[in-house]
C-alpha positions as CSV (number, residue, x, y, z in Angstrom):
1,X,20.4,2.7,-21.4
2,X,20.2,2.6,-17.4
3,X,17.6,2.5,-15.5
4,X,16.5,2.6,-12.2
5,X,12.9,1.5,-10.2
6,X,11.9,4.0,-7.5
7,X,8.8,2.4,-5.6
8,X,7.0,5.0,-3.5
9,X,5.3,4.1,-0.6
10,X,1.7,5.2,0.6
11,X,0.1,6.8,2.0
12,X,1.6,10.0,1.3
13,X,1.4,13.7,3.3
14,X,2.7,16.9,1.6
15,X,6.1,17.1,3.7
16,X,6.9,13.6,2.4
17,X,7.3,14.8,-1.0
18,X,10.7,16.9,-0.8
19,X,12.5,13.9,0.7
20,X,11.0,11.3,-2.2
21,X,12.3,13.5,-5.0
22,X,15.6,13.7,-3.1
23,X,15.9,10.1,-2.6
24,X,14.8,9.7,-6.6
25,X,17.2,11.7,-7.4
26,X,19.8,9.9,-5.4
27,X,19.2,7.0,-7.3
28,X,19.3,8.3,-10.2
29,X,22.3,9.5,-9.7
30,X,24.0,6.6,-8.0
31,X,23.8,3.9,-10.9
32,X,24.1,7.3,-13.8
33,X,20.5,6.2,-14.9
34,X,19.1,8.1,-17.9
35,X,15.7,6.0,-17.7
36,X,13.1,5.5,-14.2
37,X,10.3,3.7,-13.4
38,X,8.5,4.9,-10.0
39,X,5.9,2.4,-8.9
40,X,3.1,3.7,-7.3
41,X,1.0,0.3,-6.6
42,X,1.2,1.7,-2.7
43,X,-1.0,4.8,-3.4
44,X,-4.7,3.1,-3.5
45,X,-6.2,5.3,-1.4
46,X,-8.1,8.2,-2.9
47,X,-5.6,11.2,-4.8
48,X,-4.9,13.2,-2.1
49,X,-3.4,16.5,-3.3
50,X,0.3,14.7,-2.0
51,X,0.0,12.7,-4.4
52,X,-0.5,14.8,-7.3
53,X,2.1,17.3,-5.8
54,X,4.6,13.8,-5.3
55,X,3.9,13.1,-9.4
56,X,4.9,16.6,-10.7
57,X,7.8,17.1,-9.0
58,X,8.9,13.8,-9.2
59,X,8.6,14.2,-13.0
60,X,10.7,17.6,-12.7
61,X,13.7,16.3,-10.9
62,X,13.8,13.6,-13.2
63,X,13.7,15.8,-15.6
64,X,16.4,18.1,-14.3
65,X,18.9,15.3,-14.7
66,X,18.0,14.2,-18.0
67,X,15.9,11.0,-17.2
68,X,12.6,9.7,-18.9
69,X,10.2,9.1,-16.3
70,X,7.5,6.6,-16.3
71,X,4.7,5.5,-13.8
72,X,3.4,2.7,-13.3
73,X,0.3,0.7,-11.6
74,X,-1.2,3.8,-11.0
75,X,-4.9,3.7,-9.7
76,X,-7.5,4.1,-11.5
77,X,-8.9,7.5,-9.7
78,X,-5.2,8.9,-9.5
79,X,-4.6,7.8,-13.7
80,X,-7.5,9.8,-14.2
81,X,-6.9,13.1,-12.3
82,X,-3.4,13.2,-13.7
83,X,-4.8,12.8,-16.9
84,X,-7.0,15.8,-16.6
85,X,-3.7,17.5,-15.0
86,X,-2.1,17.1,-17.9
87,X,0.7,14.8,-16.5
88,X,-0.8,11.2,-18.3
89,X,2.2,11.0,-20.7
90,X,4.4,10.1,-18.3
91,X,2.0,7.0,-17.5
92,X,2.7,3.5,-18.2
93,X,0.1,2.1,-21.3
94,X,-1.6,-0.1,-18.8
């Protein structure tokens, strides 16, 4: 297995998010990963609808190229909305 940590930086605005997923998906690509962990300890601020939008399509393009996707140090608010979103199995357990 190969994998790849993708750490996004905060805060985040909506026009942000097309080049993030790019730039996951470059990495994934470059090292043939089939496994990524995206870091979101940057994001502390409160969800902002970015940052859900960031999550999902994140969790698409990964997705897309076959790769498991995993977060992890999520904050507590943001853990919680995505819960409710449906998008919590893609959370780390802690």
């Amino acid at each position: 297995m190969r994998a790849v940590e993708f750490v996004v930086r905060g805060p985040l605005v909506r026009g942000d998010v097309p080049g993030l997923c790019g730039r996951l998906a470059a990495a994934v690509r470059r090292v043939g990963a089939d496994a990524v962990t995206v870091d979101l300890a940057a994001l502390t601020a409160a969800p902002s609808p970015a940052a859900v939008e960031a999550v999902a399509r994140m969790r698409l393009t990964a997705g897309r190229l076959g790769c498991r996707l995993t977060f992890r140090h999520v904050a507590g608010d943001l853990r919680d909305l995505l819960v409710v979103l449906g998008l919590g199995d893609v959370l780390d357990a802690a």
